[in-house]
One Martini backbone bead per residue (centre of mass of N, CA, C, O) as a GRO file, in nm:
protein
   45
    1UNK     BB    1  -0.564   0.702   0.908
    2UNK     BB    2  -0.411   0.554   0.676
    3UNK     BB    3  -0.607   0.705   0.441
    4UNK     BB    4  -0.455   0.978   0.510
    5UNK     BB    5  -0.188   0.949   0.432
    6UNK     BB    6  -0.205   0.881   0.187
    7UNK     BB    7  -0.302   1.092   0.052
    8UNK     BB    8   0.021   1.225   0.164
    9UNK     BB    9   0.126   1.028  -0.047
   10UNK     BB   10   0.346   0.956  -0.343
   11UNK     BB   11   0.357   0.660  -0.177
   12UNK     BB   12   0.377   0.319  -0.132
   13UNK     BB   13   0.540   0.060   0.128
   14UNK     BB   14   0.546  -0.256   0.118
   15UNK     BB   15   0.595  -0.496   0.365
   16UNK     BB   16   0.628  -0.826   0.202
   17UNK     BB   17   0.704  -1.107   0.385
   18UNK     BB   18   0.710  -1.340   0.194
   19UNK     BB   19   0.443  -1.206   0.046
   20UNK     BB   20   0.287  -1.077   0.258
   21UNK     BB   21  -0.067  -0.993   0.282
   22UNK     BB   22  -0.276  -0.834   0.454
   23UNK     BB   23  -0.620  -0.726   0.462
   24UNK     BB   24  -0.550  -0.438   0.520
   25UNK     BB   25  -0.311  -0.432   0.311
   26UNK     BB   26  -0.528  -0.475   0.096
   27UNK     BB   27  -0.704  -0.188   0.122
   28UNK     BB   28  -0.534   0.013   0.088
   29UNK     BB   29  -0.413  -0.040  -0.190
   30UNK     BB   30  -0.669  -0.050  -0.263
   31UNK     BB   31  -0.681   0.287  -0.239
   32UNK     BB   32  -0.405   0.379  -0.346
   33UNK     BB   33  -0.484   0.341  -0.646
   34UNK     BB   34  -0.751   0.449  -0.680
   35UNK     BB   35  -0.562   0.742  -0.595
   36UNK     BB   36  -0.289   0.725  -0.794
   37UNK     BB   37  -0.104   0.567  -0.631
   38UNK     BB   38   0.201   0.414  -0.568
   39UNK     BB   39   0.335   0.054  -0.544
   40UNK     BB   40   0.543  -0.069  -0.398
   41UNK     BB   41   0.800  -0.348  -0.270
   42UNK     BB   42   0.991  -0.549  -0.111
   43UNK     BB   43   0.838  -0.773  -0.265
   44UNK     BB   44   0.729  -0.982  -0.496
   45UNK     BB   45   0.417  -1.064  -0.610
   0.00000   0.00000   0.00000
C-alpha cells in the first residue's frame, strides 16, 4: 500500500530520527527514487 501512495504523492518525507532509517522505508526511498520523485529528510542524512 505505501508504494501506491508514493505513486500519488509529489515528494516522500522521510521522517528520519537520530539519522535511523528502517529496511521497509529504505526499500521504499529507494522505490521512490526509481519513479522520480523527491526524498526529503527530516535530518541530514
Amino acid at each position: 500500500m505505501h508504494k501506491r501512495k508514493i505513486d500519488m504523492a509529489d515528494y516522500i518525507y522521510v521522517i528520519n530520527v537520530g539519522g535511523y532509517i528502517g529496511e521497509s522505508t529504505k526499500s521504499e526511498i529507494d522505490y521512490a527514487e526509481l519513479h522520480d520523485k523527491t526524498v526529503k529528510y527530516l535530518e541530514p542524512i
